[in-house]
N, C-alpha and C positions, 0 to 999 in steps of 0.2 A: 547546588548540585555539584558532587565531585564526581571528577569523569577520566576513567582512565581507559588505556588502549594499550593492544597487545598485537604485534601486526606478525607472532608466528603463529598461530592457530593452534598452538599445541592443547591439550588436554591440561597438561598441567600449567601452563601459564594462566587457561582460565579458572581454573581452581584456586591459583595464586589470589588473580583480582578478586574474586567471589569471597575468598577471605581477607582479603583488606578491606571490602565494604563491609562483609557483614559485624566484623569486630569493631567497627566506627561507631561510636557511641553516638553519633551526630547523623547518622543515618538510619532512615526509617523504613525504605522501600529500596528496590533494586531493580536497574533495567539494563536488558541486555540484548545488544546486536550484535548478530555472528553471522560470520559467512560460509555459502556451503561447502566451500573448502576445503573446511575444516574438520572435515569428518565426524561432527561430533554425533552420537547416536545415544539413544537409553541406556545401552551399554555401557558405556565412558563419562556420563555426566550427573546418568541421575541421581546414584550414591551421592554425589553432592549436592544436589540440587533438594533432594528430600529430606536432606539435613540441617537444610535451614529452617531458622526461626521468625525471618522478618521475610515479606512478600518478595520474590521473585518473577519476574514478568518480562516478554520481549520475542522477538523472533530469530528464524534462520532466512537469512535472506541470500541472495545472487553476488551482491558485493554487500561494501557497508560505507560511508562517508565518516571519515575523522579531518577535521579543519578542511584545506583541502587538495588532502589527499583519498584515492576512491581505493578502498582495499578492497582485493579478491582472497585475503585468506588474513584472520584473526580475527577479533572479537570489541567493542566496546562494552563497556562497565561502568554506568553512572550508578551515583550512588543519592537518592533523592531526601529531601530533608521532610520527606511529606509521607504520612503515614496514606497507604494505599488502600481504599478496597478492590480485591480481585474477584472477578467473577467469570466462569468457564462456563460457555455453549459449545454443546458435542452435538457430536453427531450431523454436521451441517452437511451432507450430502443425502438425509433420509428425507423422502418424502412426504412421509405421513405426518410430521411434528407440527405444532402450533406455537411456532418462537414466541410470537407475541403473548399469548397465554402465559409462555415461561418467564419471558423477562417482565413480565406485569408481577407474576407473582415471588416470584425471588428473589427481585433486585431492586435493592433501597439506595437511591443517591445522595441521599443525604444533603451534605453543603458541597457537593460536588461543584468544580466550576469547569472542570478540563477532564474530559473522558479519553482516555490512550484507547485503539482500538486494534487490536492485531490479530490476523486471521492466515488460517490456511489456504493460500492461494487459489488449491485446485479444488477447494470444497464446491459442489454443483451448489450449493442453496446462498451463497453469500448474498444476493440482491434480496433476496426472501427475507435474513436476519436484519439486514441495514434496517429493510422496510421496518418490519416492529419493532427496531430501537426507535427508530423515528417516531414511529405512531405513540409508541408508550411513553416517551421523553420531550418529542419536537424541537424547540428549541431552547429548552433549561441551559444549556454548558454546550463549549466550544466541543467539538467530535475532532481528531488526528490520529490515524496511524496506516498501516498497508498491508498486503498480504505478504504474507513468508513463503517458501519455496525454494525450489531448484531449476537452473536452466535445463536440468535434463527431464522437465516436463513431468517427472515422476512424483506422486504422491508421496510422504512418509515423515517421519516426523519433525517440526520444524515451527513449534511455539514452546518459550519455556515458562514452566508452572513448578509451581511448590512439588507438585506431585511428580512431577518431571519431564520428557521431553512428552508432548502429544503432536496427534496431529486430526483433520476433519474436523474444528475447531475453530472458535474464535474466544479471545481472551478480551474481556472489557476491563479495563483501569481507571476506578474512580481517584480523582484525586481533586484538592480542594487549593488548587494552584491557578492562576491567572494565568489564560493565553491571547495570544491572536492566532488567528490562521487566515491563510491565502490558499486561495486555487485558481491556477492558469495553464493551458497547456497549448496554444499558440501555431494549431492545427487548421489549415482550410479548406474551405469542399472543392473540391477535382467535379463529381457529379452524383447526382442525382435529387431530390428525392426520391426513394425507394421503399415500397411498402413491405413492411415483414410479415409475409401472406403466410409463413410456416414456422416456427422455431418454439424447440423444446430447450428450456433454459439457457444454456449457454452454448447452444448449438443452434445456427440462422438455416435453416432449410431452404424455403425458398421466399426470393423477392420479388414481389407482382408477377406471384405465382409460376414462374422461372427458377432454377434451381440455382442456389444462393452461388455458387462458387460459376457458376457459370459470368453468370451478371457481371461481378468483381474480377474474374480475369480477362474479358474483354476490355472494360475499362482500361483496367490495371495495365496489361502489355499494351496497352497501346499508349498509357500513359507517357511508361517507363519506359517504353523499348526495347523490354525486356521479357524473355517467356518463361512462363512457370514451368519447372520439370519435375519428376518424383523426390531429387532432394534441396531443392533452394525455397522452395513457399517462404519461408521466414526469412529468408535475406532477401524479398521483394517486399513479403506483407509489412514489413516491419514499418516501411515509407507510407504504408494506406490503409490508415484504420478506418474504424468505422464512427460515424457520429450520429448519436441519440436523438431526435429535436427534443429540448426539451422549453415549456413558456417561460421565456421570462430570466433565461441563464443560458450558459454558457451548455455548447453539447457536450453529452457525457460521450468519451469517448471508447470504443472495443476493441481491442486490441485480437485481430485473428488469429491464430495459432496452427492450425492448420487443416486442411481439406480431409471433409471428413467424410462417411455414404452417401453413395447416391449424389456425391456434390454437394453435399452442405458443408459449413463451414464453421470451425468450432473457435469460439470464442474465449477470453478470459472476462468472466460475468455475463451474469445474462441478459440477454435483447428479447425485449418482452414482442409477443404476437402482437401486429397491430399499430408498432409505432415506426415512424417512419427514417431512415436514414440516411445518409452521406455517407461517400466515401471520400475522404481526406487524404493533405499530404501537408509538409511543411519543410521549412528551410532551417540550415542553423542560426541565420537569425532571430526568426519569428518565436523556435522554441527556447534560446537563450532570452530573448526579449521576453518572454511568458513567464519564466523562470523570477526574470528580478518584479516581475508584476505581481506576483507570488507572493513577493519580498514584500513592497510594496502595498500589498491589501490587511498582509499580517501584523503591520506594524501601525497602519491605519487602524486597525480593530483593538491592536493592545490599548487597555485602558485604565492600565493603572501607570503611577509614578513609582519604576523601580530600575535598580544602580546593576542587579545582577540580574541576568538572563541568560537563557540559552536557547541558539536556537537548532531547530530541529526539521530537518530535509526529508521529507519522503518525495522521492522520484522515482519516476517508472525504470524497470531494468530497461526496457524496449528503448526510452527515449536516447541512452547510454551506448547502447546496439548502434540506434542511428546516427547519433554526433561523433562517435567514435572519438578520436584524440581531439576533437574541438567540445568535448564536456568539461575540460578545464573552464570553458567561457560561461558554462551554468554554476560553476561553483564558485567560479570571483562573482557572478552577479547574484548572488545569495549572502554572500561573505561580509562583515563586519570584523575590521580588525580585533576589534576590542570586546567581540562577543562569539562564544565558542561554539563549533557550527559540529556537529554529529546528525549524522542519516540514517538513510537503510536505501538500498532501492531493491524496489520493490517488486511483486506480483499483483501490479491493480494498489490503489490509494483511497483512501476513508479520510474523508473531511463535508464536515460545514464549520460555516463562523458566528452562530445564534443567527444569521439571518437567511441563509438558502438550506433548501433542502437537502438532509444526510445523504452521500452518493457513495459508491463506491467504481470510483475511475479508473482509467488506462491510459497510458501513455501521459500522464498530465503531472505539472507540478505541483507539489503542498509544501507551502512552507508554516511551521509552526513558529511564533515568537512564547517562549515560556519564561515566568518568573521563576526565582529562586526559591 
C-alpha cells in the first residue's frame, strides 16, 4: 500500500494525490479519507473522480488519523496493490427495499477475504443492510469500516465512488487481502436494564413504557450533576450511551444524538423494539485501555506471515468529543512504530473478525491489521 496525506484540504491538492495514484502502474485500487472540512462537494471533485479508470472508494468523515496525528482538515490517499470489487447500496433510508434480496443477487465475492464497508452515517436503514450482509455472507471474510458524515448532523454527500460523490449509501469493497480486526470499546453500565417498549429505527420512544428521554435524563443528571438544557444534550450525552445486551458479546453500543418528540431520543443506528438496554459511561482509562485491546484482538486474528502491513483505525468521532486532548493516549495505544497507522473517525463503526456477528457500533473501537 502507498499512502500519501495532504493536511490542506484543498481541492487541488486532492487532485494532485488522485493523480499520483492513479498514474502508478503498481496501483490497482484507491482509497480515500477526507475531512468535512474540506469542503469538498460534487461540484469540485467529481470531474475527477469520474475520470478515473481504476476503482475509487472511501469516505468523508469528522476528522481523519495519519500516524499520529488527528487532522480536522485534508485528505488521505492510499493507493492499494489489490484489484477491488466495488459494489453501491442506495437508497438506505427507503423503507420498502429488500437489501438482502439485492445483495443475494448482485453481489459476487469471489476470493474475497476483507470486505471495506463505508456507509452514510445518517442513512435510517444501516442495521437493516449490516443485517443482510451478514445473512447473505456470515462469516466468509473479515467486515471493517464506519459511517461518513458531518458534525453538523446534516445529511449530504460524503462516500467517494467512480460515479462521484454520493450519499444515503453504503459502499462495499471486496478485496482479496488478509486482515485482522478488533472491537473494544471499554464503556460501563451506570443503570438499568431497560426495556425498549417503543422505538422506530433509530429513534428509542419509550423504555418500560416511560418516555425514553425522560428515563435517561433522571439517571443522567443525577449521574453527572449536571442538567440537560435546550442547547448542551451532546456535551452530556456524549459520557452516557446506551448499551444493547447482546449473548455472548460485548454490548453494541448507541450513541444518542439528541432529544427528539414527545421525549424520545434519537440515536445513531437502530435500537430494535424489544431489546433490552443500559445506560453507560466510562473513563479515559478504560477507553484508552479498549482501544489497545482492539490492537490486541486484531493481531491475534492476523494469520498470515507478512513483513508489510498496515493498519487501519476506525474510531468513534464521539469517543474523540469525550477524551478530548488525552486521545493522544488512544493513538500511541494503537501505534506501531514500524507499521503505518491511517483512520477515519467516524459516524458509528462496521466490524466482525470471521467469528462475531457483523455490527454496526458507536462510540467503540476498530482496529484493522491489513496485509500489503
Amino acid at each position: 500500500m502507498i499512502i500519501k496525506a495532504d493536511k490542506t484540504g484543498t481541492v487541488e491538492q486532492f487532485n494532485e494525490l488522485i493523480d499520483t495514484m492513479s498514474h502508478n502502474d503498481d496501483v490497482r485500487s484507491i482509497l480515500v479519507l477526507a475531512c468535512d472540512e474540506n469542503g469538498f462537494t460534487p461540484d469540485n471533485v467529481n470531474q475527477k473522480l469520474k475520470s478515473l479508470s481504476k476503482p475509487i472508494f472511501g469516505g468523508i468523515f469528522p476528522e481523519i488519523i495519519y500516524g499520529k496525528d488527528k487532522l480536522s482538515k485534508g485528505c488521505i490517499v492510499a493507493g492499494l496493490f489489490e484489484d477491488a470489487q466495488v459494489q453501491t447500496i442506495s437508497r438506505l433510508s427507503d423503507m420498502e427495499i429488500d437489501y438482502e434480496s439485492q445483495i443475494d443477487e448482485s453481489l459476487s465475492t469471489g476470493d474475497t477475504k476483507t470486505m471495506l464497508v463505508f456507509v452514510d452515517g445518517f442513512a435510517k436503514r444501516i442495521g437493516a443492510v449490516i443485517d443482510s450482509l451478514f445473512n447473505v455472507f456470515g462469516l466468509e471474510f473479515n467486515y471493517i469500516g464506519g459511517g461518513a458524515g458531518s458534525l453538523s448532523l446534516k445529511q449530504k454527500p460524503c462516500l467517494f465512488t467512480n460515479e462521484g460523490l454520493i450519499q444515503d449509501s453504503m459502499i462495499l469493497i471486496m478485496l482479496n487481502m488478509e486482515s485482522g480486526v478488533g472491537v473494544c470499546h471499554g464503556w460501563n453500565e451506570v443503570a438499568g436494564p431497560y426495556k425498549v417498549t417503543e422505538s422506530d429505527q433509530n429513534i428509542i420512544q419509550t423504555l418500560d413504557w416511560k418516555p425514553a428521554f425522560q428515563v435517561y435524563r433522571e439517571v443522567v443528571e443525577q449521574h453527572s450533576q449536571m442538567t440537560f438544557t435546550d442547547d448542551n444534550f451532546f456535551d452530556i450525552a456524549k459520557s452516557y450511551p446506551f448499551g444493547i445486551n447482546k449473548l455472548g458479546t460485548e454490548k453494541i453500543v448507541r450513541d444518542p444524538l439528541m432529544a427528539g418528540e414527545n421525549d424520545s431520543l434519537v440515536c445513531v443506528g437502530e435500537v430494535p423494539q424489544e431489546s433490552y438496554v443500559h445506560i453507560l459511561t466510562g473513563d479515559v482509562d478504560s477507553l484508552v485501555n479498549a482501544a489497545h485491546t482492539a490492537l490486541t484482538l486484531s493481531e491475534n486474528t492476523f494469520n498470515t506471515e507478512c513483513e508489510k502491513k498496515t493498519i487501519l483505525f476506525i474510531d468513534c468521532i464521539s469517543r474523540v468529543l469525550f477524551l478530548g486532548d488525552e486521545f493522544i493516549r488512544e493513538l500511541e495505544a494503537v501505534s506501531h512504530n514500524d507499521i503505518p497507522l491511517i483512520g477515519a473517525l467516524t459516524i458509528g463503526e462496521i466490524a466482525n473478525s470471521q467469528k462475531d456477528y457483523l455490527e454496526f457500533y458507536n462510540k467503540t473501537s476498530v482496529v484493522g491489521v491489513l496485509a500489503e
